[in-house]
N, CA, C and O atoms as a CHARMM CRD file, in Angstrom:
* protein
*
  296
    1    1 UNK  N    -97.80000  -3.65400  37.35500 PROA 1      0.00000
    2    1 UNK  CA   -97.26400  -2.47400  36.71200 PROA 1      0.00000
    3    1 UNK  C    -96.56000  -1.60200  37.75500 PROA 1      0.00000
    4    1 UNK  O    -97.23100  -1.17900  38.69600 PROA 1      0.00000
    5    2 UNK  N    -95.16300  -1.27600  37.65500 PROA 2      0.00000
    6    2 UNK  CA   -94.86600  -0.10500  38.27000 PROA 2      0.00000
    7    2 UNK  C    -95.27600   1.17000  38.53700 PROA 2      0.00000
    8    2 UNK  O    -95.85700   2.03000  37.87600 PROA 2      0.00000
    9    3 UNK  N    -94.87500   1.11000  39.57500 PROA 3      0.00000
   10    3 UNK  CA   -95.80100   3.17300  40.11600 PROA 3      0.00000
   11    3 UNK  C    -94.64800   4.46100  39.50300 PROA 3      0.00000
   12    3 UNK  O    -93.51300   4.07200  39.22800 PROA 3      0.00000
   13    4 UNK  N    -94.83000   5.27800  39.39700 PROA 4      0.00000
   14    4 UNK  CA   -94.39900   6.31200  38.66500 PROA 4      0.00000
   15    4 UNK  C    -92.96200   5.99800  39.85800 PROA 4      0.00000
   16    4 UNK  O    -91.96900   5.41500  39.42400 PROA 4      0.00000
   17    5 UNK  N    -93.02500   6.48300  41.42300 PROA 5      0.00000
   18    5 UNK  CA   -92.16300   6.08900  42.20600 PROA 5      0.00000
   19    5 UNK  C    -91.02600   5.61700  41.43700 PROA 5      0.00000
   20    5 UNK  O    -90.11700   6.34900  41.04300 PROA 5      0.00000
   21    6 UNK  N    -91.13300   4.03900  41.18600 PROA 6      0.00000
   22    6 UNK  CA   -90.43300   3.16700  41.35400 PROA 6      0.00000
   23    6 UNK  C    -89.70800   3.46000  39.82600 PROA 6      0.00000
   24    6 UNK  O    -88.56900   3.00100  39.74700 PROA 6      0.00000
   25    7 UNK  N    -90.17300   4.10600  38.70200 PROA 7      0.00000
   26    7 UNK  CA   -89.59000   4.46600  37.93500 PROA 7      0.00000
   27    7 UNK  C    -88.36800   5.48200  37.64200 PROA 7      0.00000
   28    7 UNK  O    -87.42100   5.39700  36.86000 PROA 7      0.00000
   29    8 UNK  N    -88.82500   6.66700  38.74600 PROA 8      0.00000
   30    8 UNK  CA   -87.80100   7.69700  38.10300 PROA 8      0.00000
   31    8 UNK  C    -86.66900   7.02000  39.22100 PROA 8      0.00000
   32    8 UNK  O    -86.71800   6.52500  40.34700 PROA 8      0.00000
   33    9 UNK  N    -85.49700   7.35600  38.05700 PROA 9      0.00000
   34    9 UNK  CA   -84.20800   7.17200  38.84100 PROA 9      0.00000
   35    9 UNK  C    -83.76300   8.13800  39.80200 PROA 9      0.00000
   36    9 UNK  O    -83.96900   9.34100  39.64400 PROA 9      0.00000
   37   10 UNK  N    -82.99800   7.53300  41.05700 PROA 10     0.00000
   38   10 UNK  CA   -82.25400   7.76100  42.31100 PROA 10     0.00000
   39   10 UNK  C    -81.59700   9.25900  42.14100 PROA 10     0.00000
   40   10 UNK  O    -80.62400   9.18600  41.39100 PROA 10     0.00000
   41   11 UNK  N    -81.78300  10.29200  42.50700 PROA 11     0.00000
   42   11 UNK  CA   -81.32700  11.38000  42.11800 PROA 11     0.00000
   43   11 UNK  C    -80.03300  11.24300  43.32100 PROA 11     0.00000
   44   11 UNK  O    -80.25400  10.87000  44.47300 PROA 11     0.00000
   45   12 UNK  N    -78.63800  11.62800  42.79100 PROA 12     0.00000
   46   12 UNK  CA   -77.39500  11.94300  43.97500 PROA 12     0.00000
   47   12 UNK  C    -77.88700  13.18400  44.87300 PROA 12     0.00000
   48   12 UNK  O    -78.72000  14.03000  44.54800 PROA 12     0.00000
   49   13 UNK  N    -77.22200  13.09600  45.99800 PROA 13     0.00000
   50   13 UNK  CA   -77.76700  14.26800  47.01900 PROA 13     0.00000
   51   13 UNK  C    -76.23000  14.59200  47.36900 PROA 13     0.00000
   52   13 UNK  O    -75.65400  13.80800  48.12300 PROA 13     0.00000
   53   14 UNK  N    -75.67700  15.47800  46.96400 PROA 14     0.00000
   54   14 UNK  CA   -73.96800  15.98400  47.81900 PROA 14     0.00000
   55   14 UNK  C    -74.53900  15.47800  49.38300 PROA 14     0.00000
   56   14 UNK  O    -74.07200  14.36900  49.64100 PROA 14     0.00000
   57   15 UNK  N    -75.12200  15.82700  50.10600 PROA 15     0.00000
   58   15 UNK  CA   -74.90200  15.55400  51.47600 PROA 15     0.00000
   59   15 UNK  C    -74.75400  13.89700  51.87600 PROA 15     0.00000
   60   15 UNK  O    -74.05900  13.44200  52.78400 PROA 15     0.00000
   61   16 UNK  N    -75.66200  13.09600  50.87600 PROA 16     0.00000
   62   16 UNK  CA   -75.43500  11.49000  51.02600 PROA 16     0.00000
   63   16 UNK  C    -74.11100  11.23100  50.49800 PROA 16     0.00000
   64   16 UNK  O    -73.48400  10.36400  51.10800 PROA 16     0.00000
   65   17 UNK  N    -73.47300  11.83600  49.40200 PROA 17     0.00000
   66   17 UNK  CA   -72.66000  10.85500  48.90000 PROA 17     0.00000
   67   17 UNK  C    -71.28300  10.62100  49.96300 PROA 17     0.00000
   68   17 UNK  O    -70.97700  11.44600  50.82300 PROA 17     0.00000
   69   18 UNK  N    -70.56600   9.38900  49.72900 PROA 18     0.00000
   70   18 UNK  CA   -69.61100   8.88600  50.69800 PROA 18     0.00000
   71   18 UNK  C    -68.08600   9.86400  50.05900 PROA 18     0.00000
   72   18 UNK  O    -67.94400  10.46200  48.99200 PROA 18     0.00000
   73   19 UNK  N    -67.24600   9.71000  51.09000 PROA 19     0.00000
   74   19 UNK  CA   -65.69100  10.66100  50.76800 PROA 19     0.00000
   75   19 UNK  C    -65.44100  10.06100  49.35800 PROA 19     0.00000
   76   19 UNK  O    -65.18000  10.87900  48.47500 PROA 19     0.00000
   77   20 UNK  N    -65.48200   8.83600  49.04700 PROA 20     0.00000
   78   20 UNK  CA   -64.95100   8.57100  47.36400 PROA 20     0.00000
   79   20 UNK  C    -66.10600   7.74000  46.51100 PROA 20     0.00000
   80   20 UNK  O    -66.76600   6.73600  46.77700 PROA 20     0.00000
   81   21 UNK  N    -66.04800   8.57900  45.42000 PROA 21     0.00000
   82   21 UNK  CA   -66.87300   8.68500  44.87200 PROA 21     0.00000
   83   21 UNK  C    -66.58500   7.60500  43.30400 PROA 21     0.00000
   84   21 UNK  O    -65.59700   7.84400  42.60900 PROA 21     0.00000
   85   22 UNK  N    -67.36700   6.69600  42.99900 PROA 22     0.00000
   86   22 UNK  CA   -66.98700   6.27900  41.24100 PROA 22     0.00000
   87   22 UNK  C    -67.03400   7.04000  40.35300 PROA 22     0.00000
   88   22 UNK  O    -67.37300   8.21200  40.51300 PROA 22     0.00000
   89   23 UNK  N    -66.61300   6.39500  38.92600 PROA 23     0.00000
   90   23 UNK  CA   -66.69500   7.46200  37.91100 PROA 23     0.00000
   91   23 UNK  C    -67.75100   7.55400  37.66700 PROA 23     0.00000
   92   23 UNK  O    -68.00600   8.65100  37.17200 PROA 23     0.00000
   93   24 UNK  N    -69.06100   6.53200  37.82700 PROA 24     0.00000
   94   24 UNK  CA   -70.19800   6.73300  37.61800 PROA 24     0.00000
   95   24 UNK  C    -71.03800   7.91900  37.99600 PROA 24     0.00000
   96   24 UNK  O    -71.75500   8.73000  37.40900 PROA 24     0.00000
   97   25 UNK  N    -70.57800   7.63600  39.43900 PROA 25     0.00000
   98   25 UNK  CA   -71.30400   8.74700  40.66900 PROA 25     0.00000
   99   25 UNK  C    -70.89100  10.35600  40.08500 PROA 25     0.00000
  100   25 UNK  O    -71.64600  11.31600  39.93100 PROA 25     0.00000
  101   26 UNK  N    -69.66400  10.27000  39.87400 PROA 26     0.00000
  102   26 UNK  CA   -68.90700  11.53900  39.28800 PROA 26     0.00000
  103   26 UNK  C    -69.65700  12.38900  37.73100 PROA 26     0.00000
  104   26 UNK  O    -70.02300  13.51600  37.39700 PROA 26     0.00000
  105   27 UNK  N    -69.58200  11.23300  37.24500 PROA 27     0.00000
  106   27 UNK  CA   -70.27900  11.95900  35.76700 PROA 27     0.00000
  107   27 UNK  C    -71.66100  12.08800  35.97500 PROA 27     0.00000
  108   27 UNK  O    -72.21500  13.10500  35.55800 PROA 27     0.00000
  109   28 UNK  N    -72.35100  11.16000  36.59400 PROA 28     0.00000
  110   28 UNK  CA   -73.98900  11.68400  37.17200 PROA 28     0.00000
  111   28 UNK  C    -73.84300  12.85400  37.80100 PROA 28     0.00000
  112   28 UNK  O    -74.40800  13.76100  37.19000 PROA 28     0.00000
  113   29 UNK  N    -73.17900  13.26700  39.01200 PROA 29     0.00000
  114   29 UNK  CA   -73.48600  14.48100  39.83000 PROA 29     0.00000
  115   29 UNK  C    -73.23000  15.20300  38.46300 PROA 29     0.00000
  116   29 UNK  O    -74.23200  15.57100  37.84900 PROA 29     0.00000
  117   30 UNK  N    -71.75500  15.49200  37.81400 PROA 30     0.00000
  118   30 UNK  CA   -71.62000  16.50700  36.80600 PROA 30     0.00000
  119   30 UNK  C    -72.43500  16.51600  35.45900 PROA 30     0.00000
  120   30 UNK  O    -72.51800  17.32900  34.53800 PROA 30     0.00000
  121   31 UNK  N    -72.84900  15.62500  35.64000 PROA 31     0.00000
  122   31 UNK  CA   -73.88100  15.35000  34.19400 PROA 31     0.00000
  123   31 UNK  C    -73.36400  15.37900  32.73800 PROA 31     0.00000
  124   31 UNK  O    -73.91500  15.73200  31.69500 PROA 31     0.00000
  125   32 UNK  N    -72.07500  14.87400  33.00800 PROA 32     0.00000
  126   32 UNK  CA   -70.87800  14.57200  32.16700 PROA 32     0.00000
  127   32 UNK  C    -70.93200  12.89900  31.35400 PROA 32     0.00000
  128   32 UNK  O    -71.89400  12.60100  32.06100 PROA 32     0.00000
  129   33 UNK  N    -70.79500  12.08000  30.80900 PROA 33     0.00000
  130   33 UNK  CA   -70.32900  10.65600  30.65300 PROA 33     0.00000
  131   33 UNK  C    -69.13000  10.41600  31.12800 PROA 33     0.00000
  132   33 UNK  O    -68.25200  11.27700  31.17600 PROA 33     0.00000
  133   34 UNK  N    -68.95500   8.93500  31.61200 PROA 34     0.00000
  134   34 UNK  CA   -67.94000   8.48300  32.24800 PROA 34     0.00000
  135   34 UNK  C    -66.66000   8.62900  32.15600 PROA 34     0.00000
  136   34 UNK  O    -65.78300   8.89000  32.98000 PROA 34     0.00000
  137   35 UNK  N    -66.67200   8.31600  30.44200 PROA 35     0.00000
  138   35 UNK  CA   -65.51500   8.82800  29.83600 PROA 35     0.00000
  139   35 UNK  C    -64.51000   9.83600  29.46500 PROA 35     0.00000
  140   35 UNK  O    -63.34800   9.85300  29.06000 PROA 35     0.00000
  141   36 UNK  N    -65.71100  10.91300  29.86100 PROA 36     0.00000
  142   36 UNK  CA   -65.23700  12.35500  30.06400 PROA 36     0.00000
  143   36 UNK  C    -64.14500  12.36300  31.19000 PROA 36     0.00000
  144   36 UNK  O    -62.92900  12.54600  31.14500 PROA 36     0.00000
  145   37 UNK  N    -65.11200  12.06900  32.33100 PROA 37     0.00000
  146   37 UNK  CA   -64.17900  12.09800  33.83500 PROA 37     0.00000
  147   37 UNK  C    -62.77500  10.86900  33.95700 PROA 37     0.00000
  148   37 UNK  O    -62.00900  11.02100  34.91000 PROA 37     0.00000
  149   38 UNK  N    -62.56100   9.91800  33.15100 PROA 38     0.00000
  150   38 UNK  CA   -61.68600   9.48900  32.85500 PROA 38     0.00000
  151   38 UNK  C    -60.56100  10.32600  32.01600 PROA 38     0.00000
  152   38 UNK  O    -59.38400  10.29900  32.37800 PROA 38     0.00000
  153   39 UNK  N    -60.92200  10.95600  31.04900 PROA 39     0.00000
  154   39 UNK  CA   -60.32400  11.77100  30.66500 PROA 39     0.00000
  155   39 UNK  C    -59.30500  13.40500  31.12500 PROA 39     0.00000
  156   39 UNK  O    -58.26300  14.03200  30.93800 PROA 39     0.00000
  157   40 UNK  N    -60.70100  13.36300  31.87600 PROA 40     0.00000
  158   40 UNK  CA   -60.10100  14.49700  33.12300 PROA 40     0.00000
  159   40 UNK  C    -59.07000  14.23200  34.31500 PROA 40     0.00000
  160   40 UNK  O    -58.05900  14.85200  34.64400 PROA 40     0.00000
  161   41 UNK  N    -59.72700  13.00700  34.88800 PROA 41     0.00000
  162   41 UNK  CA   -58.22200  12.23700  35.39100 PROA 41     0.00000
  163   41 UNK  C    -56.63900  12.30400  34.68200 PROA 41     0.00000
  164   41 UNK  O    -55.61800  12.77300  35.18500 PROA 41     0.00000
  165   42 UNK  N    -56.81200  11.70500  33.42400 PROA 42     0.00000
  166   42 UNK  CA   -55.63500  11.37900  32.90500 PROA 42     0.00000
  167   42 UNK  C    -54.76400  13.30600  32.58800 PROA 42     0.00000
  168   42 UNK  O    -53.56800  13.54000  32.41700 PROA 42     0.00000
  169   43 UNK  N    -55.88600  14.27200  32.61900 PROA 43     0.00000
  170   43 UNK  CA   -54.72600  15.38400  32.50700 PROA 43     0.00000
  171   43 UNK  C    -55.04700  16.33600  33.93500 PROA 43     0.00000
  172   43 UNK  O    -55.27500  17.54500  33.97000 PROA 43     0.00000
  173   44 UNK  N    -54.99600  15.55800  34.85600 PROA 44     0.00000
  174   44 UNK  CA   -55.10900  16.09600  36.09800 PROA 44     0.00000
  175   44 UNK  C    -56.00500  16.91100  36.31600 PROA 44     0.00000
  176   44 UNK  O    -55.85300  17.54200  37.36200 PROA 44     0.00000
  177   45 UNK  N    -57.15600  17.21600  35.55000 PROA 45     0.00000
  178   45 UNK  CA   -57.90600  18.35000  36.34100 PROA 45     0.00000
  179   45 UNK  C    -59.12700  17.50400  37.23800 PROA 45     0.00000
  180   45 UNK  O    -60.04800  18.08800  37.81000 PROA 45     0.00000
  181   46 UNK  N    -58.99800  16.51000  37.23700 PROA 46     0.00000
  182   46 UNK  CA   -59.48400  15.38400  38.60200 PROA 46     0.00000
  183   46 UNK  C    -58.87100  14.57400  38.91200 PROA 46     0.00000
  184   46 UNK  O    -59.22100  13.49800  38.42700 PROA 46     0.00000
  185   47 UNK  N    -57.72600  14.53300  39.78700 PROA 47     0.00000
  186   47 UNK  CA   -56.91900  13.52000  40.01100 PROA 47     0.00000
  187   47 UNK  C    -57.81700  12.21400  40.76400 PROA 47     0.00000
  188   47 UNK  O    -58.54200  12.37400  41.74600 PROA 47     0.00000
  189   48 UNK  N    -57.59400  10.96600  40.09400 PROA 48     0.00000
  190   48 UNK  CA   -58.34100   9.63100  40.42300 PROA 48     0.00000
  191   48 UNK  C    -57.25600   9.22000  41.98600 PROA 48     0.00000
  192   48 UNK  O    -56.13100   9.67200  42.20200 PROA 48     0.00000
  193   49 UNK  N    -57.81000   8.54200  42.60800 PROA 49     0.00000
  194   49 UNK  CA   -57.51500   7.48700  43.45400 PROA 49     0.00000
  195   49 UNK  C    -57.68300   6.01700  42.68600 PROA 49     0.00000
  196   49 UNK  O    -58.64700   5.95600  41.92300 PROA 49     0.00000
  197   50 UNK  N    -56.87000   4.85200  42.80100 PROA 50     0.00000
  198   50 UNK  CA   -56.70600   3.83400  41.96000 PROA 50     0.00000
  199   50 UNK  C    -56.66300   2.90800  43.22200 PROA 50     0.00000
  200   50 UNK  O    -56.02800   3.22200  44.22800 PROA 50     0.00000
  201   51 UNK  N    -57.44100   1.64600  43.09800 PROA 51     0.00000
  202   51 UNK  CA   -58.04700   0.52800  44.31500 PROA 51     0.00000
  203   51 UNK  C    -57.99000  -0.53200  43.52100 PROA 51     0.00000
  204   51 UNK  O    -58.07100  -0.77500  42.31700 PROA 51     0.00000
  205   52 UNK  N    -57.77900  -1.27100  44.82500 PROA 52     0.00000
  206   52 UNK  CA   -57.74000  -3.00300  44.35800 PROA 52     0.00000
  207   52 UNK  C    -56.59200  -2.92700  43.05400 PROA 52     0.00000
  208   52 UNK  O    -55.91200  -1.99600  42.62500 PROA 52     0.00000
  209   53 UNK  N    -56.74800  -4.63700  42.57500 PROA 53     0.00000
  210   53 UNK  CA   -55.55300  -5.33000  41.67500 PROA 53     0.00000
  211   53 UNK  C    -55.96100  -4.85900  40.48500 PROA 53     0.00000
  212   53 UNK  O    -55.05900  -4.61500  39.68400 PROA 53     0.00000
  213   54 UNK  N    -57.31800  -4.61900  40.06500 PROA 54     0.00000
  214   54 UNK  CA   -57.96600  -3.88900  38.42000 PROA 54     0.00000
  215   54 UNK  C    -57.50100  -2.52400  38.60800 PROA 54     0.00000
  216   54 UNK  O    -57.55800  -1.89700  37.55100 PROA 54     0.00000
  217   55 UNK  N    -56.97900  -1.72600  39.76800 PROA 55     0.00000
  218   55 UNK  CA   -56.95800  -0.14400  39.43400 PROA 55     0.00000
  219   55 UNK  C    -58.07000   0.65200  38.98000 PROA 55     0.00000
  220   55 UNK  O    -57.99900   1.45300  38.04800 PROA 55     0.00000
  221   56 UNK  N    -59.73400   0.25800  40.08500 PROA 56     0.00000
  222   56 UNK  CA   -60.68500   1.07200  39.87900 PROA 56     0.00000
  223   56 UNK  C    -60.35800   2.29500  40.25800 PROA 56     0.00000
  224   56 UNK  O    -59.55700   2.51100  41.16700 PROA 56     0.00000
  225   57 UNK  N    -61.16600   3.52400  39.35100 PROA 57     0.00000
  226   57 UNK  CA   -61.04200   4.34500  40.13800 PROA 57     0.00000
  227   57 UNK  C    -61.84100   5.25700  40.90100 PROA 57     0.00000
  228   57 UNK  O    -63.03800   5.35400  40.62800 PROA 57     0.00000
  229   58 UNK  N    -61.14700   6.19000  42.16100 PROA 58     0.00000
  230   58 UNK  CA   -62.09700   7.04300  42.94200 PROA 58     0.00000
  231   58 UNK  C    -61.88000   8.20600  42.65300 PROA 58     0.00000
  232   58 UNK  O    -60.87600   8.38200  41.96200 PROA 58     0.00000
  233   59 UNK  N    -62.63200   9.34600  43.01500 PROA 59     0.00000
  234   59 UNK  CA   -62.63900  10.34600  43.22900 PROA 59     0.00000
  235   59 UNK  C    -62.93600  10.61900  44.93000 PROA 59     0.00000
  236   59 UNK  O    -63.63700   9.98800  45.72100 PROA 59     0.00000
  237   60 UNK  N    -62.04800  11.88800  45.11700 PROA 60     0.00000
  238   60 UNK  CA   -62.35800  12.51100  46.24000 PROA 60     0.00000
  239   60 UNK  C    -63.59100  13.05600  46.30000 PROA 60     0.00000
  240   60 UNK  O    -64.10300  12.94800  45.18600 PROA 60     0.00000
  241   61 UNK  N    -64.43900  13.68100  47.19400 PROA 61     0.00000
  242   61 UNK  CA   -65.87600  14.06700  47.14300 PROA 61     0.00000
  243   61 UNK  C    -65.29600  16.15600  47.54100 PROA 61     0.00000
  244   61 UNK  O    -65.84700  17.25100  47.42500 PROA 61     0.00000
  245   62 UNK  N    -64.44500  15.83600  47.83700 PROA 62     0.00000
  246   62 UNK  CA   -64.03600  17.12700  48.25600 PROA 62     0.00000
  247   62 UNK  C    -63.08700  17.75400  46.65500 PROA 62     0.00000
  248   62 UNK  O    -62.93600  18.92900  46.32200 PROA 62     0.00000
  249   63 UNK  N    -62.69400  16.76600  46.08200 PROA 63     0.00000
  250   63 UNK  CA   -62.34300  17.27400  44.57900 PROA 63     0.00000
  251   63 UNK  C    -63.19800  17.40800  44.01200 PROA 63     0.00000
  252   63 UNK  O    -63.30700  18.47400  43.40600 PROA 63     0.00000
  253   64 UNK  N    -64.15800  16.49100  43.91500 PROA 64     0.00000
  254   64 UNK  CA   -65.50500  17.06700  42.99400 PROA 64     0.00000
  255   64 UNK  C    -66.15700  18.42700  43.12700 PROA 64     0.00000
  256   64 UNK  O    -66.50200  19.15900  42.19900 PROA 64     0.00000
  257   65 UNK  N    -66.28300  18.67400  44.55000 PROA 65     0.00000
  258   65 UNK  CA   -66.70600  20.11900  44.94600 PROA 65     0.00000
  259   65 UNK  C    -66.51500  20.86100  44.83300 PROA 65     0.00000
  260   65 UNK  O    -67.26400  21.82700  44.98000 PROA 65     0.00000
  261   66 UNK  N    -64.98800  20.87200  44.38200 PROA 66     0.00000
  262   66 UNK  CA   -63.97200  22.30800  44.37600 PROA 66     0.00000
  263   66 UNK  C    -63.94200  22.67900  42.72400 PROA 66     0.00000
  264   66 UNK  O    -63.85800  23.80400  42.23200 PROA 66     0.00000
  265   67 UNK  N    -64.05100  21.18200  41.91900 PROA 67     0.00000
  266   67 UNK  CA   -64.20700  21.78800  40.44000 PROA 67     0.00000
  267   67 UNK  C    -65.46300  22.43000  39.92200 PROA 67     0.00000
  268   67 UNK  O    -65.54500  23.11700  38.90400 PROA 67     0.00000
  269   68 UNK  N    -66.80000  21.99900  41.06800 PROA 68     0.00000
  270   68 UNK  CA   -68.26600  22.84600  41.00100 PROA 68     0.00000
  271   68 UNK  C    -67.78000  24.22100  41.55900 PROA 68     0.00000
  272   68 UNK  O    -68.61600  25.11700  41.43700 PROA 68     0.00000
  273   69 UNK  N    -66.87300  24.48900  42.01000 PROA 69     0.00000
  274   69 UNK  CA   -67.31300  25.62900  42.83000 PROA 69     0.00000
  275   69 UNK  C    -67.66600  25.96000  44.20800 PROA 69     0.00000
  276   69 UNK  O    -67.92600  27.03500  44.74800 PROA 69     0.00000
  277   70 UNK  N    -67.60300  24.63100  44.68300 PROA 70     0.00000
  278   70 UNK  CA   -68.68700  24.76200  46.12100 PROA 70     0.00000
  279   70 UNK  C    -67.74700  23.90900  47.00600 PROA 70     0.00000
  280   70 UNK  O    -68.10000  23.03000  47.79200 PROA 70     0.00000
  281   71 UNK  N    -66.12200  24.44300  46.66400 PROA 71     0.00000
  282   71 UNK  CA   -65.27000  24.06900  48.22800 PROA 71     0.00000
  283   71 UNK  C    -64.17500  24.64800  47.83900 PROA 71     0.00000
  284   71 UNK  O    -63.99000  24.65200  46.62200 PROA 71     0.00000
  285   72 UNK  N    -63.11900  25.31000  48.72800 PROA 72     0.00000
  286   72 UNK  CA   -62.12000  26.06400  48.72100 PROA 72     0.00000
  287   72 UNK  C    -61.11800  24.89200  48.46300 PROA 72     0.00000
  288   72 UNK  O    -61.60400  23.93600  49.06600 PROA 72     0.00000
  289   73 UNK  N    -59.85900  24.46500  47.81000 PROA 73     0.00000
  290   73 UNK  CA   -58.70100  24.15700  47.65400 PROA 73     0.00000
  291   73 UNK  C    -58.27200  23.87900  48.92700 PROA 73     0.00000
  292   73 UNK  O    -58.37300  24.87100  49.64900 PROA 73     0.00000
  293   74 UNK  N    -57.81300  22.86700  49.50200 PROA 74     0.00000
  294   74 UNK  CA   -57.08300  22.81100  50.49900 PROA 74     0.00000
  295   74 UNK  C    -55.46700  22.47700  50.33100 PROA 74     0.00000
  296   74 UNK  O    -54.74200  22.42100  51.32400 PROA 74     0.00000
């Protein structure tokens, strides 16, 4: 049987996460669904980064911050 531990899920920490971020990672920190932040991409108020031949996409970690509140516009 699993220990309580091993149950609750991986909470994001801003200080761990890496410069680009998935849409996954994105709608977890914001506590949004995925589809949302896809959505937000497509009318710029999160502009995506697009990788590899499928066109995954990233987020900046420094865009995410600035739409919380918690980084100045550069």
């Amino acid at each position: 049987m699993a220990s309580d531990s091993t149950k609750k899920k991986k909470r994001l920490r801003l200080e761990d996460l890496p410069d680009l971020l998935t849409v996954r990672e994105v709608a977890e920190l914001l506590r949004v669904s995925p589809l949302t932040i896809k959505r937000w991409g497509k009318r710029g108020k999160l502009p995506a980064i697009r990788i590899n031949s499928r066109g995954d996409r990233r987020y900046k970690k420094e865009a995410v911050l600035w739409l919380l509140g918690m980084q100045e516009k550069e």
